[in-house]
C-alpha positions in Angstrom: 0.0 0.0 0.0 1.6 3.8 -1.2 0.2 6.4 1.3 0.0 9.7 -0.2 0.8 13.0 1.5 -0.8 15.7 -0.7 0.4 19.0 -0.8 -1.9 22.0 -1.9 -5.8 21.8 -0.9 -7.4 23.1 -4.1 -9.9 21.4 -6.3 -7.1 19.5 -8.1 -6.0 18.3 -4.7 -9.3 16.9 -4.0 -9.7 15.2 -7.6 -6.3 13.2 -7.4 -7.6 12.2 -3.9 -10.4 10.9 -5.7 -8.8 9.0 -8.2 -6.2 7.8 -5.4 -9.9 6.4 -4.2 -10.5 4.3 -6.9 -7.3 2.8 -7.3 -6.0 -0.2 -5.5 -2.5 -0.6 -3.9 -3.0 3.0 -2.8 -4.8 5.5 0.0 -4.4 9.3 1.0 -3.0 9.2 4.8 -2.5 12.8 4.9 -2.8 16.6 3.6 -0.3 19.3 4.0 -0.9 23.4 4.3 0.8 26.1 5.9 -2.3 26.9 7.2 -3.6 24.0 10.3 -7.0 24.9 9.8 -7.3 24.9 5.7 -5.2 21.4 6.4 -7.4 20.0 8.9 -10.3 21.3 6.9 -9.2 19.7 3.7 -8.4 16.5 5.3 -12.0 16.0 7.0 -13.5 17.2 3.5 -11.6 14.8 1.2 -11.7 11.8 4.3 -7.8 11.6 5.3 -6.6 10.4 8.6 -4.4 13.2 9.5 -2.7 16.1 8.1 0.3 18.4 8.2 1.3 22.2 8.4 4.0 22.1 5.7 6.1 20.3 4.1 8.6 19.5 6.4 6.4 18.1 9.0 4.8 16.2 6.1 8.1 14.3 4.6 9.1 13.6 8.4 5.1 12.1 8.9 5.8 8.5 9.1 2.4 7.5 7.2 3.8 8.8 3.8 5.3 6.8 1.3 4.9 9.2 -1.6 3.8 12.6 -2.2 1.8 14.6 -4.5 2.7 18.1 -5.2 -0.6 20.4 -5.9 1.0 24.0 -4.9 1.8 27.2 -7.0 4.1 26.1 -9.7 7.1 28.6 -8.4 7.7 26.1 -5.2 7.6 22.7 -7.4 11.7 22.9 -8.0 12.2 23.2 -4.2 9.7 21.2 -2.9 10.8 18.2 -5.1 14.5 18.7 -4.1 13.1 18.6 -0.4 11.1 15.0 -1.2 14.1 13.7 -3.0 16.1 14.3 -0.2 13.9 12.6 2.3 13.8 9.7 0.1 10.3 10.3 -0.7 8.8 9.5 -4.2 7.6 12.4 -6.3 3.9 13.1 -8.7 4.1 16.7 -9.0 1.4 18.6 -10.8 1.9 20.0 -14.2 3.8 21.7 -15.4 6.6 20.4 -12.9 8.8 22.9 -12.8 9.4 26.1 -14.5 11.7 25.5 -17.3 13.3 22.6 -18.6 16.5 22.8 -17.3 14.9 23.0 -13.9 13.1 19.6 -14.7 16.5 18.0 -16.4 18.4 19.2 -12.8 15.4 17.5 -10.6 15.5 14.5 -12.7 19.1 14.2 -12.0 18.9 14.5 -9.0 16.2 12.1 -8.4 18.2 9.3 -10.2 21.1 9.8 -8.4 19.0 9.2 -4.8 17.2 6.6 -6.6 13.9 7.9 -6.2 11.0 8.5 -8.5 9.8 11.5 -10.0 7.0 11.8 -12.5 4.9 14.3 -14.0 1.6 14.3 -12.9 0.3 14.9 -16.8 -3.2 12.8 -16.7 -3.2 13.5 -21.0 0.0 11.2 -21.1 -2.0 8.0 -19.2 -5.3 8.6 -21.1 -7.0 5.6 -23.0 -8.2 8.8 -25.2 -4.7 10.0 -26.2 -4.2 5.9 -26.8 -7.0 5.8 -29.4 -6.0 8.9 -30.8 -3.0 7.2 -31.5 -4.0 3.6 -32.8 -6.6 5.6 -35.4 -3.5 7.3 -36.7 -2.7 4.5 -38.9 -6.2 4.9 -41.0 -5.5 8.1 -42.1 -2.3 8.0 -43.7 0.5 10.2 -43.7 0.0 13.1 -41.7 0.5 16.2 -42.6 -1.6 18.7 -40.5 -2.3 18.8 -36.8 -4.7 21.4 -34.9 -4.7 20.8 -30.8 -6.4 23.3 -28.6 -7.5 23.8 -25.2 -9.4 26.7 -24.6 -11.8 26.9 -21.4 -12.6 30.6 -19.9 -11.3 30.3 -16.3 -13.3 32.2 -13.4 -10.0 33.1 -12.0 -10.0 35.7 -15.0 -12.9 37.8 -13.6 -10.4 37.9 -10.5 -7.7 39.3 -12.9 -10.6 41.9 -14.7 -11.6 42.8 -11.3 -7.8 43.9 -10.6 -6.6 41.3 -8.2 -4.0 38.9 -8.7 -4.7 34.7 -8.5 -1.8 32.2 -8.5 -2.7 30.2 -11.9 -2.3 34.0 -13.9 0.3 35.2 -11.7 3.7 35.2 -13.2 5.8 35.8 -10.2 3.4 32.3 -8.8 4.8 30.3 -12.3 1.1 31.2 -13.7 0.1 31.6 -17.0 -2.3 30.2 -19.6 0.4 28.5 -21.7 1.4 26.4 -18.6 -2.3 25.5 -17.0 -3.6 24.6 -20.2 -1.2 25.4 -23.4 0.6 22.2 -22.1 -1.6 19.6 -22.7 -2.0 20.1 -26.4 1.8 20.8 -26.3 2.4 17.1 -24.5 0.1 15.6 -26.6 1.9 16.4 -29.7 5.1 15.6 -28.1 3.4 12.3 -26.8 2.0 11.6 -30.8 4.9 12.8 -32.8 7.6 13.6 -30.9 9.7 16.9 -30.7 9.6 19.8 -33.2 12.6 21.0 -34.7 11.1 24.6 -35.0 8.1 26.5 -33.0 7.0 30.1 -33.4 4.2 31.2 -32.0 2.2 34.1 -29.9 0.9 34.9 -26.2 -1.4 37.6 -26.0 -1.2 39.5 -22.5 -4.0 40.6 -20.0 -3.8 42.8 -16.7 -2.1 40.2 -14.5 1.6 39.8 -16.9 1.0 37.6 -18.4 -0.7 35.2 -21.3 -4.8 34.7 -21.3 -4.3 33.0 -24.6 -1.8 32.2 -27.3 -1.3 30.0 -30.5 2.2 28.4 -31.8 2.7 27.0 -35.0 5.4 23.8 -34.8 8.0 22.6 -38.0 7.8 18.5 -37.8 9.3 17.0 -41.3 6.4 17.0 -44.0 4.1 18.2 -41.6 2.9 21.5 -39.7 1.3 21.5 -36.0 -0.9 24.2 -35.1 -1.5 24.7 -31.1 -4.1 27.0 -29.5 -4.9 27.8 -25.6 -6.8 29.8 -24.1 -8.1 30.8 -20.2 -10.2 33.7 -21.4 -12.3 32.7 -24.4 -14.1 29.3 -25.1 -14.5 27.5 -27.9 -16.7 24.9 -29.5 -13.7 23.6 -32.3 -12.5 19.9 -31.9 -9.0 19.3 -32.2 -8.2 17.6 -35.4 -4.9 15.4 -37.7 -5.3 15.7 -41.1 -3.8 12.7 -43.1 -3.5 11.7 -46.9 -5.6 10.0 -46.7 -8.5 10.8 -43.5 -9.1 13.4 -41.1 -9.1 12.4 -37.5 -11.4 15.0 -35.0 -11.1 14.7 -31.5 -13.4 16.2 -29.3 -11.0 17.2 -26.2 -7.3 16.8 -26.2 -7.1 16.6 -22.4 -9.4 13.9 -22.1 -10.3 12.1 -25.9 -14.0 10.5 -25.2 -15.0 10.7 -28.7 -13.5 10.8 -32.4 -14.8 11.2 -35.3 -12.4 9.2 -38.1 -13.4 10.6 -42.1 -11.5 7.9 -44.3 -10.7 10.2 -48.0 -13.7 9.7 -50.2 -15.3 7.7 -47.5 -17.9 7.8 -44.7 -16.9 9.4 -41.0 -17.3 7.1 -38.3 -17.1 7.7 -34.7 -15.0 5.9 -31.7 -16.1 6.2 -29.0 -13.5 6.0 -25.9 -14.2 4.2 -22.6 -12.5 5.8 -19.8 -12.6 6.1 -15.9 -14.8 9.0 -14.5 -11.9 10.5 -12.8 -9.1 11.0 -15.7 -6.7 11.3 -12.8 -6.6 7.3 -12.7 -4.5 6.8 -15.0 -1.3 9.0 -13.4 -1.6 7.3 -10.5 -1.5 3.8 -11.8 1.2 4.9 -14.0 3.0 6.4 -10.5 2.4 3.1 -8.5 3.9 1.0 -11.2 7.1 3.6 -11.5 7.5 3.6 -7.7 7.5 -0.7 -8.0 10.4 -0.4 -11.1 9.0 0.6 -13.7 11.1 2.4 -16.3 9.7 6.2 -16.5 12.6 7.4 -19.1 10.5 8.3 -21.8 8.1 9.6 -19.2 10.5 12.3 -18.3 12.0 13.1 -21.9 8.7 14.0 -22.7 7.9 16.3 -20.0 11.4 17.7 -20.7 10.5 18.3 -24.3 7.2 20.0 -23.4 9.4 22.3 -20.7 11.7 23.1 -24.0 8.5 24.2 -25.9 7.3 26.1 -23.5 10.2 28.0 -22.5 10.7 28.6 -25.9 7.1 30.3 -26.2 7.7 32.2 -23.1 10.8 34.3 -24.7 8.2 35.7 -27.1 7.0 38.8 -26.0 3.1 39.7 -25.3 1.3 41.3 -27.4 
């Protein structure tokens, strides 16, 4: 049994505690806050034994095996260091760290203490992004890809009414591009690996930073088109374009349903079966890394994303 000590008691927090739930071989024993009261609140609310006021009472708590990191994404680089050096195994909320070199340092680090760190990025352990991925092969070669994610946050009318939240606070690691820009951006690394060229766009609002932003990625024979967005909605499906089909997907976070046009044919729709909670599939994925598996190509891909992303980041607003 892997006892989780969570870290962070927001709405994400309590949906990985769910999906912790609802998969065997593991249990939440505690919760962690700076704050006693927010922790022992949380706790009660999400059913946990116990709970923590910070981190360091947490790692030193001897009912955790493993933690989950669910803070503001500026404390992720030290907060990991700190687990590592307890000899604590490591699912940290996306995006991991800041930058890719930060990720490529913590990685290090955690090999050479021989302890496990992996991304918490559900898209990755999706049986959507798997389907996606087996109805590549009827539509031929690709040559066109449009992911998006674009979903109007609340925390923006916090940011039009002039106050400052942590997921579009750039001193707090917040932006659009890394709460939601990464999912498309790891599903095309997951699908077709790195680019050799992006360019692309972030368009700035009152708090610093990006509400939204597009990028346009260089694969060879084959152009990638990326959109996100916590500002505006939208009703477009992603879609891959092939020689010969067209692949629509209705939600690159979570693929439930795909529409698959073969050329000169009729479209026909697959349908995805997947848990309620799309959270499941991270932590099975972090139960079998903390038992041996091999999570290599785990972490190249969240490095690549980190590389993307930084990358986008240098551009200026506009």
């Amino acid at each position: 049994m892997i006892r989780f000590g969570i870290v962070g008691t927001g709405s994400i927090s309590e949906r990985f505690a769910e999906a912790v739930d609802a998969v065997d071989g593991a249990e939440v024993s505690r919760v962690s806050s700076r704050r006693a009261q927010q922790a022992r609140s949380f706790a009660e609310r999400i059913g946990a034994p116990d709970f923590s006021v910070g981190l360091d009472d947490l790692l030193a708590a001897p009912d955790v095996d493993a933690v989950y990191l669910a803070s503001p994404n500026s404390v992720h680089a030290a907060q990991i260091t700190s687990a590592v050096d307890a000899g604590i195994p490591v699912l940290v909320e996306k995006p991991a760290v800041l930058t890719a070199p930060d990720w490529d340092a913590a990685v290090a680090h955690a090999r050479r203490s021989g302890v496990v760190l992996l991304e918490a990025m559900r898209t990755a352990y999706d049986p959507g992004l798997a389907a996606v991925k087996t109805a590549l092969a009827e539509i031929g070669r690709v040559r066109r890809v449009s992911l998006r994610y674009e979903k109007r946050s609340a925390r923006y009318d916090e940011v039009l009414a002039g106050r400052q939240t942590n997921i579009l606070d750039p001193e707090m690691g917040g932006s659009a591009l890394r709460d939601l820009g990464v999912y498309p951006l790891h599903a095309l690394v997951h699908l077709f690996g790195e680019p050799h060229e992006v360019l692309g766009l972030r368009v700035g609002i009152a708090s610093g930073t990006d509400g939204l932003g597009s990028a346009l990625a260089a694969y060879p024979g084959f152009a990638a088109d990326i959109a996100w967005s916590k500002i505006t909605d939208t009703s477009l499906p992603s879609e891959i374009q092939g020689e010969e089909g067209s692949l629509l997907i209705d939600a690159i976070d979570a693929p439930r349903r795909l529409v698959l046009t073969p050329r000169g044919g009729s479209a026909r729709e697959i349908t995805v079966a997947a848990d309620d909670n799309s959270m499941i599939g991270e932590v099975r994925r972090f139960l079998d890394a903390v038992a041996g598996a091999d999570i290599t190509e785990d972490q190249h891909c969240t490095a690549a994303t980190l590389r993307l992303v930084d990358g986008l980041l240098e551009r200026p607003l506009v």
